[in-house]
One Martini backbone bead per residue (centre of mass of N, CA, C, O) as a GRO file, in nm:
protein
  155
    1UNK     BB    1   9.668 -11.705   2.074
    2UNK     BB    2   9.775 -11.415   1.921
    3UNK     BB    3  10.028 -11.292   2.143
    4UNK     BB    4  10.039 -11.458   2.416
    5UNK     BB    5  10.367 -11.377   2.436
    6UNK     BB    6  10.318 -11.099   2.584
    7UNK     BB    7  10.224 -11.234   2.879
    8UNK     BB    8  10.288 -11.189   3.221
    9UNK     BB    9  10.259 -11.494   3.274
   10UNK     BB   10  10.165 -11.828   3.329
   11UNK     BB   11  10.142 -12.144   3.191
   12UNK     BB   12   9.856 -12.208   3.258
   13UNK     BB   13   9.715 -11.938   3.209
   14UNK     BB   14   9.750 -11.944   2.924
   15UNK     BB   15   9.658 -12.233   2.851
   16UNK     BB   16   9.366 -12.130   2.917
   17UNK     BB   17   9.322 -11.880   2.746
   18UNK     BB   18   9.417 -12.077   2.467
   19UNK     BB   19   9.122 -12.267   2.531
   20UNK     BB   20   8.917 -12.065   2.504
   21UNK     BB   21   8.976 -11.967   2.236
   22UNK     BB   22   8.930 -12.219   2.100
   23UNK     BB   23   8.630 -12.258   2.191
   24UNK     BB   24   8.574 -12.011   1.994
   25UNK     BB   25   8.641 -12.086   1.733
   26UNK     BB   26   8.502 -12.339   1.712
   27UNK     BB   27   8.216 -12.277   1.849
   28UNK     BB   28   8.178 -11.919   1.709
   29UNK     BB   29   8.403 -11.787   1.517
   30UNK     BB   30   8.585 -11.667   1.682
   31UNK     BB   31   8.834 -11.436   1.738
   32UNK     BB   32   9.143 -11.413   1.938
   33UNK     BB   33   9.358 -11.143   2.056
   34UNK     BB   34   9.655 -10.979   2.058
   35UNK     BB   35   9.764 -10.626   2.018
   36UNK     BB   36   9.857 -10.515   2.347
   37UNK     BB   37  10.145 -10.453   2.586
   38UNK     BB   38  10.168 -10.183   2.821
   39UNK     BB   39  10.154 -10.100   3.156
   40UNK     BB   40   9.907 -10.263   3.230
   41UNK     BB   41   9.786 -10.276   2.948
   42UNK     BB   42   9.530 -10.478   2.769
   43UNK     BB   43   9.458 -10.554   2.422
   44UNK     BB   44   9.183 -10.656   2.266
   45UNK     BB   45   9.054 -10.874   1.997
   46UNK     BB   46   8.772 -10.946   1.826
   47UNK     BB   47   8.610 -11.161   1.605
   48UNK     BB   48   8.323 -11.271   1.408
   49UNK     BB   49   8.361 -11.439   1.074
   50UNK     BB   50   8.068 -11.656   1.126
   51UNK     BB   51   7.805 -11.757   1.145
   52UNK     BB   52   7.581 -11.864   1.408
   53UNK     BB   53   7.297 -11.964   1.386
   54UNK     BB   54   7.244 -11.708   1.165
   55UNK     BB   55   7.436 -11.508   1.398
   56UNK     BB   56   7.551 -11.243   1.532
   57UNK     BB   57   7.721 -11.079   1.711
   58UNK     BB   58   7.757 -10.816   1.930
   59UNK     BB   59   7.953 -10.647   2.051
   60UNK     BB   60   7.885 -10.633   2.364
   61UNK     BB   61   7.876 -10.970   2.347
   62UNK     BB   62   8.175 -10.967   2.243
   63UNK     BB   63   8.293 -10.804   2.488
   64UNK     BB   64   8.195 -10.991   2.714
   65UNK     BB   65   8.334 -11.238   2.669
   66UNK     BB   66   8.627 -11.129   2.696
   67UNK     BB   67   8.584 -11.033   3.004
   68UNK     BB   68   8.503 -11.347   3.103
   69UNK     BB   69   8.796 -11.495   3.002
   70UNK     BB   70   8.951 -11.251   3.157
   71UNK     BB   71   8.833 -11.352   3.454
   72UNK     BB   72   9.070 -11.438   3.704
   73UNK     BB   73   9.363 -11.426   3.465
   74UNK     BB   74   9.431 -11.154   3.556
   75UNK     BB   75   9.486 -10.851   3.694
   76UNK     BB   76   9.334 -10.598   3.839
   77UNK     BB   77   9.529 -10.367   3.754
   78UNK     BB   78   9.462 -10.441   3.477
   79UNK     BB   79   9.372 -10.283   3.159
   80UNK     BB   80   9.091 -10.356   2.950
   81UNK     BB   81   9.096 -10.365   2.647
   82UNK     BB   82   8.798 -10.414   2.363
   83UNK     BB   83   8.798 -10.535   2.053
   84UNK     BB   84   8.505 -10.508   1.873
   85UNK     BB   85   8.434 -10.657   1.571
   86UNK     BB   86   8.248 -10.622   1.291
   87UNK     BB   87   8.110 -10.790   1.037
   88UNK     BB   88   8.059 -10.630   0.753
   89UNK     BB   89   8.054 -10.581   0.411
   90UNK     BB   90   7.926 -10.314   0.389
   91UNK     BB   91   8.160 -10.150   0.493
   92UNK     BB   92   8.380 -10.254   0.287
   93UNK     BB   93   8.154 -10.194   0.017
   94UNK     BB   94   8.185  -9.828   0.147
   95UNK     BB   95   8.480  -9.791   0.052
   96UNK     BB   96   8.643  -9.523  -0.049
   97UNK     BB   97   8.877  -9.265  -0.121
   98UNK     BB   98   8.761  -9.049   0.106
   99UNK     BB   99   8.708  -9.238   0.346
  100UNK     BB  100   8.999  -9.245   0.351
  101UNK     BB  101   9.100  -8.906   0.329
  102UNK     BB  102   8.979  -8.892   0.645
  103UNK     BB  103   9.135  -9.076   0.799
  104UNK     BB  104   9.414  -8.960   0.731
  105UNK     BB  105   9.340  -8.670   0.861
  106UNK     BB  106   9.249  -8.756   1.156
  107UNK     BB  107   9.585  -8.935   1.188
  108UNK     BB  108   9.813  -8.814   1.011
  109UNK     BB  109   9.849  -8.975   0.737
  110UNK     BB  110  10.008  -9.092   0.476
  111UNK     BB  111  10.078  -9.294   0.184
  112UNK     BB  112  10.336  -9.415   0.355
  113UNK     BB  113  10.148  -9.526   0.572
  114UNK     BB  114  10.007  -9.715   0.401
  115UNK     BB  115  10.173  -9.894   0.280
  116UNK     BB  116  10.357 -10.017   0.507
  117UNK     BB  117  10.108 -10.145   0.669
  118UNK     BB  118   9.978 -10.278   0.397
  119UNK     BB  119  10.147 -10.348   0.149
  120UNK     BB  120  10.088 -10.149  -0.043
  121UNK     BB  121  10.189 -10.012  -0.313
  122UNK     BB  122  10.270  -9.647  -0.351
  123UNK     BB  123  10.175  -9.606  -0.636
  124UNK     BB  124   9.901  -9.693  -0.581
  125UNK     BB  125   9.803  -9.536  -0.349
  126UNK     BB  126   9.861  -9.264  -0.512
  127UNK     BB  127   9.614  -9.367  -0.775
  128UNK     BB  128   9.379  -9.363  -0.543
  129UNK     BB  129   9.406  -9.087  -0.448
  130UNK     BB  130   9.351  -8.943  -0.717
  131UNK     BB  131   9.164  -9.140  -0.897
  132UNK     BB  132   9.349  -9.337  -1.157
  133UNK     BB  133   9.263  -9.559  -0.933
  134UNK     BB  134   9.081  -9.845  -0.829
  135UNK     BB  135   8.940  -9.985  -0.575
  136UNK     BB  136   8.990 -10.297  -0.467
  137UNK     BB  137   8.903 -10.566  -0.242
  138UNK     BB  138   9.154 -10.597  -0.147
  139UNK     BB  139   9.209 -10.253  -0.062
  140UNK     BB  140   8.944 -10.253   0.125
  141UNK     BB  141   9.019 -10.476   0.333
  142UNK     BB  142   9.331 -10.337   0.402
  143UNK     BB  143   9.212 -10.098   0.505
  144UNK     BB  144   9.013 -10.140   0.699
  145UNK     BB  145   9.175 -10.287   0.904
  146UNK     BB  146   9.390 -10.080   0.966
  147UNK     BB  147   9.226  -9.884   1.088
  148UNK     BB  148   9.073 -10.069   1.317
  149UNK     BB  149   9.425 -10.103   1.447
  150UNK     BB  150   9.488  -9.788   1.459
  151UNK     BB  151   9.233  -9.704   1.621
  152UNK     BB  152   9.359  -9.884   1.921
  153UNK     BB  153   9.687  -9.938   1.905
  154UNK     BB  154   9.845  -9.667   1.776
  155UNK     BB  155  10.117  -9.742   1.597
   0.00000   0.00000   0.00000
């Protein structure tokens, strides 16, 4: 499980839930990540990749999974935050200029902070917010996913 050296556990308890995650990836193709630790608060991402036996999970299900896996693995004092996300390629392929620059207006971020994040150059993501440049599958997926962990992490 990715980030999973960030949690002040034992290494008995790592091993367990790095074999749950395990077993999530290989049997229903979950991927189960650390987000972030600090001050007994951890946040978990989950995503289901690819369909199992025709069917996704719901977040619902997807988020009672990952609270199941760290029950009675982590201390009761900590609050744990799960992000659930659906992968929807509709998500990906509805994504605008708009709707990107809605987003950044909500989170209050420039274009040098999606560069910075996303590892887009500088240029082209200001020649997308322009107009001068359409926005290819790659920076669709890219924006994507960044807004998805930046309203989580708030990194």
């Amino acid at each position: 499980m990715k980030n999973l050296d960030l949690l002040p556990l034992s290494p008995e308890v790592k091993k367990r839930l790095d074999e749950f995650a395990r077993q999530y990836a290989r049997m229903a193709h979950i991927v189960i990540e650390i987000v972030s630790f600090s001050e007994s608060r951890l946040i978990v991402r989950a995503e289901q990749k690819d369909l199992v036996n025709g069917q996704f999970l719901s977040k619902k299900e997807l988020h009672e999974r990952v609270r199941e896996m760290f029950k009675g693995e982590i201390p009761e004092d900590w609050k744990l935050t799960v992000s659930a996300v659906n992968f929807d390629r509709k998500d990906i392929d509805g994504i605008t200029v708009e709707w990107v620059k809605k987003r950044m207006e909500k989170l209050g971020l420039k274009a040098k902070h999606l560069s910075n994040y996303t590892g887009i150059d500088k240029c082209t993501v200001s020649s997308i917010l322009s107009g001068d440049k359409e926005l290819t599958k790659w920076h669709k997926v890219a924006l994507y996913y960044f807004f998805k962990y930046y309203e989580v992490a708030q990194f």
